[in-house]
C-alpha positions, -999 to 999 in steps of 0.1 A, spaced: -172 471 -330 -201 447 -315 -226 476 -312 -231 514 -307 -215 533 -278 -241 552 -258 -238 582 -237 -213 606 -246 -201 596 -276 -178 611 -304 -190 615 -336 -172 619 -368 -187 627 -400 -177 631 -439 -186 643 -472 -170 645 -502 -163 680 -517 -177 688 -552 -195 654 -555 -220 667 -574 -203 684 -601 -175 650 -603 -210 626 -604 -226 653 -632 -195 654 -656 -180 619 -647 -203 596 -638 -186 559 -651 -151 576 -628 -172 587 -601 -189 553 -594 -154 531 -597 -140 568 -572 -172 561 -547 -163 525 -546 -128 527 -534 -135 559 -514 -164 542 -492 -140 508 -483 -111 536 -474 -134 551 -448 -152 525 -435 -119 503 -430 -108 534 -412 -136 536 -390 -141 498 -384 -104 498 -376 -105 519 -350 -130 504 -334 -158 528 -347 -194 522 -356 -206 534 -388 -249 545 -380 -251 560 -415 -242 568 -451 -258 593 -472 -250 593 -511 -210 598 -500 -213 612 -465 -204 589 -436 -212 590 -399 -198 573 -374 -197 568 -333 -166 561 -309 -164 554 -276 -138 576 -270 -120 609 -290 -90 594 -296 -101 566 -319 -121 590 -337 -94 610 -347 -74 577 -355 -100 569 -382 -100 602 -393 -68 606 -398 -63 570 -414 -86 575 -438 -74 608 -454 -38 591 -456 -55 563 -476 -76 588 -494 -46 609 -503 -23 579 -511 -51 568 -540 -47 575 -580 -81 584 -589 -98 578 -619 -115 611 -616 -100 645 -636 -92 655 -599 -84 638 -568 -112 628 -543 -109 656 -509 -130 646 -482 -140 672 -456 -143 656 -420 -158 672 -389 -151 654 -351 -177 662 -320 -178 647 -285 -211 650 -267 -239 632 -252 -266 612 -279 -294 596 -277 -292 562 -292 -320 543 -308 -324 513 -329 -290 520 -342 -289 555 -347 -285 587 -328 -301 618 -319 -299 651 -300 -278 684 -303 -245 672 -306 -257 653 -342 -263 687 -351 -234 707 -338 -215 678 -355 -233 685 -386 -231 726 -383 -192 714 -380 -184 694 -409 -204 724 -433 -178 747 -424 -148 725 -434 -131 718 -466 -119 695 -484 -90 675 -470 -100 696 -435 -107 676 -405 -118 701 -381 -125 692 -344 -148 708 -318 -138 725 -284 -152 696 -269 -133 667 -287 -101 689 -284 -102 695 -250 -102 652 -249 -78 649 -272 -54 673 -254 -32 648 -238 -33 620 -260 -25 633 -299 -5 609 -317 30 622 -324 32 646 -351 -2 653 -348 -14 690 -336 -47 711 -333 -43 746 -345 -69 771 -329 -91 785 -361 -114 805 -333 -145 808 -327 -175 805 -350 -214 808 -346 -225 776 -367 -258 780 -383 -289 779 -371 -273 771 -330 -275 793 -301 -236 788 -288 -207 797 -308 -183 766 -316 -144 772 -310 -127 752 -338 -98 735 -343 -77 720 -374 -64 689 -369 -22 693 -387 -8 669 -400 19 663 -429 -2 649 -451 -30 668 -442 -45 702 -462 -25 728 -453 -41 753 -424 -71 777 -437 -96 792 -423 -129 773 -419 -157 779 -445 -192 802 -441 -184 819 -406 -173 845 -392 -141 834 -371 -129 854 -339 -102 850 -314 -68 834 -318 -61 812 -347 -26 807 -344 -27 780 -310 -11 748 -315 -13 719 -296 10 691 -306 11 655 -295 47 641 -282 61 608 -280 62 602 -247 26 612 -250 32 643 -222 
């Protein structure tokens, strides 16, 4: 992508589950693990047409224009990620969180609540998890790729913001199997499943 999308934007971002304890006990692995892991995800991103704003230690954020491309990365890159044979004594899991919302850009990088809620969002998933907002859902709704659903987890009150977050976990085959978000209480439904079809209805 030339340059950052502006306005409402969606924004995906990713950590690495247990880096810590993997860079404490393994550190040589780790590195050569951090290498391959950081050209899987920005490949993904750059792919779909995303722009990467930042990278913290193994965390990666990143804007879209749209949802849908956002999800494409996302999901690219766990495929890649799970298709790997780590050098670690256990396989890289990245947890991934997906937000739509209006930013404000600057100089590159962006600002405003729905940084945050994107944020609040990725420190309840787990590893493998990519878990999506009521907001990106409800614009990914019509246009998941085949094979590709959103199961309903329910609603959470993600830390330290006023309005509750409904959640959703994106399924797929390769993906972690469903589970319940981490470090919130969930209400409502968690058994809704939207699938995507392929004639796209």
């Amino acid at each position: 992508m030339s340059g950052a999308p502006s306005g409402t934007v969606t924004l995906l971002f990713t950590d690495v589950e247990g880096s810590t304890r993997l860079w404490d006990a393994e550190r040589d692995a780790m590195a050569e693990a951090l290498r391959r892991h950081d050209e899987i995800m920005r490949e993904a991103i750059e792919q779909a047409g995303g722009y990467v704003f930042k990278t913290v230690g193994d965390a990666f954020c990143a804007a879209f224009s749209a949802a849908r491309p956002g999800l494409d990365a996302a999901l690219t890159a766990q495929q890649g990620l799970a298709a790997q044979s780590w050098p670690t004594s256990r396989p890289i899991v990245v947890r991934m969180g997906l937000h739509a919302g209006v930013c404000e850009e600057r100089d590159g990088d962006y600002f405003g609540p729905a940084v945050n809620r994107t944020a609040r969002l990725l420190a309840v998933a787990a590893g493998g998890q990519v878990l999506v907002s009521g907001a990106a859902a409800e614009l990914l709704s019509d246009e998941l790729p085949e094979g590709v659903g959103l199961r309903e987890l329910g609603t959470q009150q993600l830390k330290d913001l006023s309005r509750p977050e409904r959640v959703y976990q994106v399924e797929a085959e390769f993906l972690a199997a469903p589970a319940p978000a981490r470090g919130a209480a969930v209400r409502g439904s968690a058994n809704g499943i939207r699938e995507g079809r392929p004639d796209g209805a």
